[in-house]
C-alpha positions as CSV (number, residue, x, y, z in Angstrom):
1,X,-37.0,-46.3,8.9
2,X,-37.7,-42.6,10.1
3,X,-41.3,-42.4,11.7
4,X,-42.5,-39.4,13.6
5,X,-45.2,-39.7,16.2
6,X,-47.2,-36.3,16.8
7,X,-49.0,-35.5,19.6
8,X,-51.3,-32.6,19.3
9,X,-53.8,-31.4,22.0
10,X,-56.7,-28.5,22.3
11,X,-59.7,-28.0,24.9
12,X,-62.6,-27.2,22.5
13,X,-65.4,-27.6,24.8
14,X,-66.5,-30.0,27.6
15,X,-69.8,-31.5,30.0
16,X,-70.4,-29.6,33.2
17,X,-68.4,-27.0,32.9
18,X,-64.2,-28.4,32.8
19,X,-65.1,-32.2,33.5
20,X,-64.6,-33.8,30.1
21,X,-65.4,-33.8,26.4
22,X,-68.9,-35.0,24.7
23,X,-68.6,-38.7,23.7
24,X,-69.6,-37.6,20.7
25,X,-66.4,-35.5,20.2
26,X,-64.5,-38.4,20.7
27,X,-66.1,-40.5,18.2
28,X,-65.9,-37.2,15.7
29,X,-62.1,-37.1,16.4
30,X,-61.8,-41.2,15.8
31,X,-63.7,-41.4,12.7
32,X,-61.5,-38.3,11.1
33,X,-58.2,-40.0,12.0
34,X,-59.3,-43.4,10.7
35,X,-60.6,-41.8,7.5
36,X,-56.6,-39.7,7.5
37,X,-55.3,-43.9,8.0
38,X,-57.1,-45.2,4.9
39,X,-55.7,-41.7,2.5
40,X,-52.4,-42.5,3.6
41,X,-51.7,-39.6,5.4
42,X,-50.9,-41.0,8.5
43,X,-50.4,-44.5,9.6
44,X,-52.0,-44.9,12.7
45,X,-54.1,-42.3,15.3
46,X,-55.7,-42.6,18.0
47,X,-58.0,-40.1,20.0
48,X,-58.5,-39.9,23.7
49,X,-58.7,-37.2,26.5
50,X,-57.1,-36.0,30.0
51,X,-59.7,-33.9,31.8
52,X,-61.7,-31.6,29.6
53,X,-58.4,-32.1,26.7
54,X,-58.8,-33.7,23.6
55,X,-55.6,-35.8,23.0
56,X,-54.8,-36.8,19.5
57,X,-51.7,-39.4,18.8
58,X,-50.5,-40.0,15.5
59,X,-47.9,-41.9,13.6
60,X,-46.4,-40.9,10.4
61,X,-43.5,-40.9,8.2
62,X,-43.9,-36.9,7.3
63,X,-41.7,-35.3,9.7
64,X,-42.1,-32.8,12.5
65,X,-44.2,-29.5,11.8
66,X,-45.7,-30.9,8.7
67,X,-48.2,-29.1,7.4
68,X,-50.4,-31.7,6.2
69,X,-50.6,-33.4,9.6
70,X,-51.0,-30.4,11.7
71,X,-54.1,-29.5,9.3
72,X,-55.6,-32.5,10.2
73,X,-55.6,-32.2,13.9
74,X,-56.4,-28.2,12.8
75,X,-59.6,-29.9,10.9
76,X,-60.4,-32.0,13.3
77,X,-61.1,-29.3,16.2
78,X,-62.9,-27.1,14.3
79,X,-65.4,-29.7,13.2
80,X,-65.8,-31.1,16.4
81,X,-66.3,-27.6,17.8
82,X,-68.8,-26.2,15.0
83,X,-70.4,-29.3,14.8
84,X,-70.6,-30.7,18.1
85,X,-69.7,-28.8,20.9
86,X,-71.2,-25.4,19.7
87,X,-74.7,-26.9,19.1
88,X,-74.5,-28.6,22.3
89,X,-73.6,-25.6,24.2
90,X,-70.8,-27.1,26.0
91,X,-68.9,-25.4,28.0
92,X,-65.6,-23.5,26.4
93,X,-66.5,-24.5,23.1
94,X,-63.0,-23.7,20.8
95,X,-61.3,-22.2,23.7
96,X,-58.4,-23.4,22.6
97,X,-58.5,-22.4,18.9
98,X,-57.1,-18.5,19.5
99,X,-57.0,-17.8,15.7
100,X,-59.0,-19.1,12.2
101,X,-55.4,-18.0,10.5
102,X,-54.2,-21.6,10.0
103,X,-51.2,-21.3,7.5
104,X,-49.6,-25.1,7.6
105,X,-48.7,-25.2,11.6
106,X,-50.7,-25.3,15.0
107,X,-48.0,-23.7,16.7
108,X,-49.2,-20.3,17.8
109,X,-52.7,-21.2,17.4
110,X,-53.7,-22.2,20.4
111,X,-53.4,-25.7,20.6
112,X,-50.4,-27.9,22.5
113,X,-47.9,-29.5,20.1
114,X,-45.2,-32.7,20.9
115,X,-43.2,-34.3,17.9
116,X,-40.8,-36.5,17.9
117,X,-39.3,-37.6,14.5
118,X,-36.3,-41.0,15.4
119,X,-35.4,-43.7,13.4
120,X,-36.8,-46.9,14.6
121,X,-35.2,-49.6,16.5
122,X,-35.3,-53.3,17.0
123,X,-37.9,-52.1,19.5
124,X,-39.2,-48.9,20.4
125,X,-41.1,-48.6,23.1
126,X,-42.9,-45.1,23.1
127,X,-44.6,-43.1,26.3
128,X,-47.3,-40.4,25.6
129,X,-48.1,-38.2,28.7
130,X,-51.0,-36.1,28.7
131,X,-51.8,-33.4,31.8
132,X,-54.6,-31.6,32.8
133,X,-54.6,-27.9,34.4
134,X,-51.1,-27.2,34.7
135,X,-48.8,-25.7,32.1
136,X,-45.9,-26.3,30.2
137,X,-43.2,-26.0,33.1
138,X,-45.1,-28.8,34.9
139,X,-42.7,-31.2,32.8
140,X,-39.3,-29.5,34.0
141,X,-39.3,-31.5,37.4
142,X,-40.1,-35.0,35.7
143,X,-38.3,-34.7,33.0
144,X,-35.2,-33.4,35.5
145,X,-35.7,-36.8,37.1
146,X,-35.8,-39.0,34.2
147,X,-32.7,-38.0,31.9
148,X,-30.7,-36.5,34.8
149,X,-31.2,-37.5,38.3
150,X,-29.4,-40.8,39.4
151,X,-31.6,-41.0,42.6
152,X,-34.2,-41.9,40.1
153,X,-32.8,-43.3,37.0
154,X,-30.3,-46.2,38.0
155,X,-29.0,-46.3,34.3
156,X,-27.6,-43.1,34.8
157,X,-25.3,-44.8,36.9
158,X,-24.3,-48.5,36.2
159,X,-26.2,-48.7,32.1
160,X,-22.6,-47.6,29.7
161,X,-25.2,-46.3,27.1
162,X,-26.5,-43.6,29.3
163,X,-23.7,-43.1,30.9
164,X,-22.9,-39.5,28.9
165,X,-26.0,-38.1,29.7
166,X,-28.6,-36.2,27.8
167,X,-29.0,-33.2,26.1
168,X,-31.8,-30.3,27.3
169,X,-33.6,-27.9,24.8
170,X,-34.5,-24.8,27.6
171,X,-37.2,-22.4,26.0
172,X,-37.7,-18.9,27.8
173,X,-41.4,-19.1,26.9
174,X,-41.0,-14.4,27.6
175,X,-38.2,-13.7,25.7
176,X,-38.7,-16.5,23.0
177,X,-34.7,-18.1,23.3
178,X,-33.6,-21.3,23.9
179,X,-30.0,-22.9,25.3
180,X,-29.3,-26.7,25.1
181,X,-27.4,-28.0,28.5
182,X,-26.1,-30.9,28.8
183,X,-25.8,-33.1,32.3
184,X,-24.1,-33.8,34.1
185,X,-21.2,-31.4,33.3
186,X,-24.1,-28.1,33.2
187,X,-27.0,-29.8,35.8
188,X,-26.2,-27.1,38.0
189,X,-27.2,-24.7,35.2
190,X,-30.1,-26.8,33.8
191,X,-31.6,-26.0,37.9
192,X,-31.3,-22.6,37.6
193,X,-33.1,-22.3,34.6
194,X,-35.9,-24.7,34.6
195,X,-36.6,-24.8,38.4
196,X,-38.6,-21.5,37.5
197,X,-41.4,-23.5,35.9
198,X,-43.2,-20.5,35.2
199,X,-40.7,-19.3,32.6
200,X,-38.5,-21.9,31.3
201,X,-39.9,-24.9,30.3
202,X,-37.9,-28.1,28.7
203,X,-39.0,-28.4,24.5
204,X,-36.8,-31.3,23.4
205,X,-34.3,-34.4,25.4
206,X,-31.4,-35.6,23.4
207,X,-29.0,-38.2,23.9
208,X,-25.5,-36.6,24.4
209,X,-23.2,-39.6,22.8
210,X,-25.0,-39.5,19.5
211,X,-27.9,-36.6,19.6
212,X,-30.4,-39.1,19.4
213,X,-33.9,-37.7,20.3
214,X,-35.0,-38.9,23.5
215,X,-38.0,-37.0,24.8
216,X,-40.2,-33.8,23.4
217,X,-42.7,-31.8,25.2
218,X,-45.2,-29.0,24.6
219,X,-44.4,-25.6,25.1
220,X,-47.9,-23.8,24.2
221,X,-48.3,-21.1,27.0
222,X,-52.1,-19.2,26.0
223,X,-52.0,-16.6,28.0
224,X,-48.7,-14.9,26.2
225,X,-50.4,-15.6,22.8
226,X,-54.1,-14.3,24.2
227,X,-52.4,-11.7,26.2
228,X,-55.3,-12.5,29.0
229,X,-55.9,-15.9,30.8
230,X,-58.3,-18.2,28.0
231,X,-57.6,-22.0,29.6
232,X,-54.9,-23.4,31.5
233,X,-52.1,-25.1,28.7
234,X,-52.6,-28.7,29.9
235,X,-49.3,-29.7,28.2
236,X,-48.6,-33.4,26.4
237,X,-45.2,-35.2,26.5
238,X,-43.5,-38.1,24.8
239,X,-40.9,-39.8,25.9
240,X,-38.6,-42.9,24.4
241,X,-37.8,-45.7,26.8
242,X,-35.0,-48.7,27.0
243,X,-32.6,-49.9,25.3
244,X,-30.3,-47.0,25.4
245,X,-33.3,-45.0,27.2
246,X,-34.0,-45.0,30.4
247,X,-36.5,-47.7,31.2
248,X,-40.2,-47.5,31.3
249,X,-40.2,-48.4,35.1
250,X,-37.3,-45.5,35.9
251,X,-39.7,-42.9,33.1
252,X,-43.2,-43.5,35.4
253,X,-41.1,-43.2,38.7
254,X,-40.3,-39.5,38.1
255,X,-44.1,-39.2,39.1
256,X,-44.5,-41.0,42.3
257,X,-43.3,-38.2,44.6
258,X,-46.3,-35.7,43.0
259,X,-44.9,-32.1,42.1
260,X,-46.1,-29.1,42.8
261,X,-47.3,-27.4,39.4
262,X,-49.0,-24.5,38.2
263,X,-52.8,-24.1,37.3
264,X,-55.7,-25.9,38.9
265,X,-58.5,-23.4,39.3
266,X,-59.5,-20.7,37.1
267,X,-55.4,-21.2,36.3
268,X,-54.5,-19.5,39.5
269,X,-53.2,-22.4,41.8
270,X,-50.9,-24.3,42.9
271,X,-51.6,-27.9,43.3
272,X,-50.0,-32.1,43.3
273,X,-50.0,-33.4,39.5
274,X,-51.3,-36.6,39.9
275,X,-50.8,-39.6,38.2
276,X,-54.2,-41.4,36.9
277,X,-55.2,-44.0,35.4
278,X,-57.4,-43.8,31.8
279,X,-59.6,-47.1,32.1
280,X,-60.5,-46.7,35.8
281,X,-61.9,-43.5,34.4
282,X,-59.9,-41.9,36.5
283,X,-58.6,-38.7,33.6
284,X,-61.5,-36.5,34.7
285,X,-61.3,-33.4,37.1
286,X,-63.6,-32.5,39.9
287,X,-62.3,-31.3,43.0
288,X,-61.4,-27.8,43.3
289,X,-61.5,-28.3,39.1
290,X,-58.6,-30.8,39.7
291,X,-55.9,-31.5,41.1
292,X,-54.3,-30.8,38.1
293,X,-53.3,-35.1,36.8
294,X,-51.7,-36.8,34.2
295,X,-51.9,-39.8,32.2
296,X,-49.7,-42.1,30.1
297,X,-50.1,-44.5,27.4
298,X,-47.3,-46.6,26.5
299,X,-47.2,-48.2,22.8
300,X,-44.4,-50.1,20.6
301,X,-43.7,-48.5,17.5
302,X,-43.5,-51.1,14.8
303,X,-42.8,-50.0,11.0
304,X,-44.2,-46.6,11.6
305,X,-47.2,-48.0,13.5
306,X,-48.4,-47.6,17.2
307,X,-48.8,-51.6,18.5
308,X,-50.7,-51.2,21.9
309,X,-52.0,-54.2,23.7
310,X,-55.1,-54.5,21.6
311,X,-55.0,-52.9,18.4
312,X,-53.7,-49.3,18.6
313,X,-55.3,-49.2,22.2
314,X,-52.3,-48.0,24.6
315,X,-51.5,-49.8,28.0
316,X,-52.1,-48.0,30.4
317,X,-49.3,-47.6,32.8
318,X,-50.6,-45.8,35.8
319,X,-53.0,-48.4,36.4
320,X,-51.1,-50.6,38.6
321,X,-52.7,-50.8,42.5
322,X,-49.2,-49.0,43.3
323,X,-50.4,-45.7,42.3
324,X,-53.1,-45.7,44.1
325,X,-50.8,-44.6,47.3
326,X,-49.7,-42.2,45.0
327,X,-53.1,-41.0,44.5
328,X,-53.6,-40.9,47.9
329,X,-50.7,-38.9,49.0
330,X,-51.7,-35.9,46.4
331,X,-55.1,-36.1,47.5
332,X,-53.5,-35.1,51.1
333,X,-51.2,-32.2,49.2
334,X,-54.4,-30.9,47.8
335,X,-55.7,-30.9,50.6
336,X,-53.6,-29.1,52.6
337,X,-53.0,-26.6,50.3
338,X,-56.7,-25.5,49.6
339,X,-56.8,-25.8,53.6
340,X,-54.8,-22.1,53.3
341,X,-57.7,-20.8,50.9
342,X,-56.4,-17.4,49.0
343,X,-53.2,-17.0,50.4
344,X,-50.0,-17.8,48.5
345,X,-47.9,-20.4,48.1
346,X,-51.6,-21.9,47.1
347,X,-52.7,-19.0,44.8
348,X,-49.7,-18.0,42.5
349,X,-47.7,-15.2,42.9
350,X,-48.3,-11.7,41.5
351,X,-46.3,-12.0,37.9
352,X,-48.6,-15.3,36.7
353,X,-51.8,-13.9,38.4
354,X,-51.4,-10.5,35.3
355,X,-53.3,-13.2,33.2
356,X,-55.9,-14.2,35.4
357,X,-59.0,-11.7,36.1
358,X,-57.7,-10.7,39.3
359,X,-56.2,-7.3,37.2
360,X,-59.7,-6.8,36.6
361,X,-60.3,-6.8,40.7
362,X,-57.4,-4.8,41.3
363,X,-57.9,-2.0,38.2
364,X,-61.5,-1.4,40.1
365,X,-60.2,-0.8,43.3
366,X,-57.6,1.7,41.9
367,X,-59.1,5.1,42.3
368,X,-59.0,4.4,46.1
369,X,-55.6,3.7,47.0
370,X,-53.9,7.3,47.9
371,X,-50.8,8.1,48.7
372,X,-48.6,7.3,51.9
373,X,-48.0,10.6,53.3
374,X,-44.0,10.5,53.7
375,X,-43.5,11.7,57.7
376,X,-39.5,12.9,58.1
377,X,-38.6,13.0,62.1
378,X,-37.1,16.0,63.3
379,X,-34.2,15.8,65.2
């Protein structure tokens, strides 16, 4: 049984500037996927949201990119943005939504896209990340760690059916190429591409014995389809675990040393991506706008359906007590790293600031730089 699970994200508007979405959003969002369950169209959704995100999880038997599915979610953020978040007046109300030319795919359009289509087996246990001001590239490290690095995935090492490695997709999100690498033979390679998070980001993990999809990831960057900063990309993820997988336990240990990712504040810094937990209510931002976090939801997928532990209700697997040191030790990153104000490494460099308003600064001070007069000695 082929079933695809779709994972489709846009910030349409928020309470108190980026904190988090209207309840009433949410309940908008729910009620449109349940109606999309009793049509037929898809089997099972579920809405939720990672800082001021709207996160929409569906399963289906129609394939990636299919343009029945992706006008759904297309539906479903425009109504909740006309109907809700405009009248409301919340803040950044279909920020996310960069064109009304929808033509049978959100891709381009503004919000963040991650499909997987596999075929099911005897169980398939499923992981859906969702993070919150950061960008695309704020995947390459984790990822890195999960399919590739035997310091944190022991089946790398003594499990036979990982023991040929996977398969990376590498998008240049500027030049618009990709180049599959596979590890361990090319992880030299696969470092030197997606260590610059800024540019190359990680779209799709494959198995390397059989091709077998193992992971997909967003790859929406705004500011190249804007051409000026419009929202950070706050990128989702999902990932396939055990049985030929690494396990769920080796998949949510790739984010207990935090990295250091893009976005945070008005998009413009660097900060910890930190690991929450949904239920403690813990998916909202504040500090500094941040730090930029993610979530994940785990779920079975059983005869094209998402099983969570009640109902289509995911577990929630940064929950345990043990992230809480976690927690605590990207609290301390943040800290330190605001503690240095405007100054890079905290503020990003020159090249990812062109999409922030700082041109704007710079373009009004330009009439008063002059020239350095050249001074040759004379000898």
């Amino acid at each position: 049984m082929r079933t695809t699970v779709s994972v489709i994200k846009a910030d349409v508007g928020s309470v108190a500037g980026h904190h988090k979405p209207h309840s009433k959003m949410l309940e908008a969002a729910a009620a449109k996927l349940k109606a999309a369950e009793e049509s037929g169209l898809i089997n099972t959704g579920y809405a939720t949201h990672c800082g001021d995100d709207i996160i929409l999880v569906m399963s289906h038997f129609r394939g990636e990119d299919n343009p029945e599915v992706h006008g759904l979610a297309w539906s479903i953020f425009k109504d909740i943005t006309e109907k809700v978040a405009k009248p409301l007046k919340l803040y950044g109300a279909g920020q996310d939504l960069l064109s009304d030319a929808f033509s049978g795919n959100v891709k381009g359009l503004g919000p963040g896209v991650a499909e997987l289509e596999f075929e099911e087996r005897r169980s398939d246990p499923i992981i859906v990340f969702a993070a919150d001001k950061t960008e695309p590239g704020a995947w390459n490290l984790p990822l890195y760690r999960i399919f590739a690095s035997p310091d944190n995935t022991a089946g790398l090492v003594i499990d036979p059916t990982l023991h040929d490695g996977f398969k990376f997709d590498v998008l240049d999100l500027v030049e618009s190429w990709s180049v599959v690498l596979k590890t361990p033979e090319e992880m030299y390679d696969l470092i030197a591409l997606i260590g610059t998070v800024g540019r190359y980001a990680v779209s799709k993990v494959y198995r390397a014995s059989d091709n077998e999809p193992a992971a997909a990831a967003s790859t929406t960057r705004l500011s190249l389809i804007a051409g000026r900063y419009v929202g950070k990309d706050d990128p989702v993820m999902v990932v396939r675990a055990q049985a030929g997988f690494p396990a769920v336990g080796e998949v949510l240990s790739a984010f207990a040393q935090p990295p250091i990712v893009s976005g945070w504040m008005r998009g413009s810094h660097r900060g910890p991506l930190t690991p929450v937990s949904f239920r403690r209510g813990q998916n909202v931002v504040s500090y500094f706008d941040g730090p930029p976090r993610v979530i994940a939801m785990g779920w079975q997928v059983s005869n094209g359906k998402l099983v969570g532990v009640d109902g289509v209700e995911p577990s929630d697997l940064f929950e345990d007590p043990f992230w809480d040191v976690v927690r605590a030790k990207a609290a301390e990153i943040a800290l330190t790293l605001r503690s240095m104000g405007e100054f890079e490494p905290a503020r990003l460099g020159h090249e990812e600031m062109e999409y922030t308003t700082l041109p704007q600064i710079i373009e009004r001070l330009r009439p008063r730089f002059k020239p350095l007069e050249v001074q040759v000695s004379k000898k």
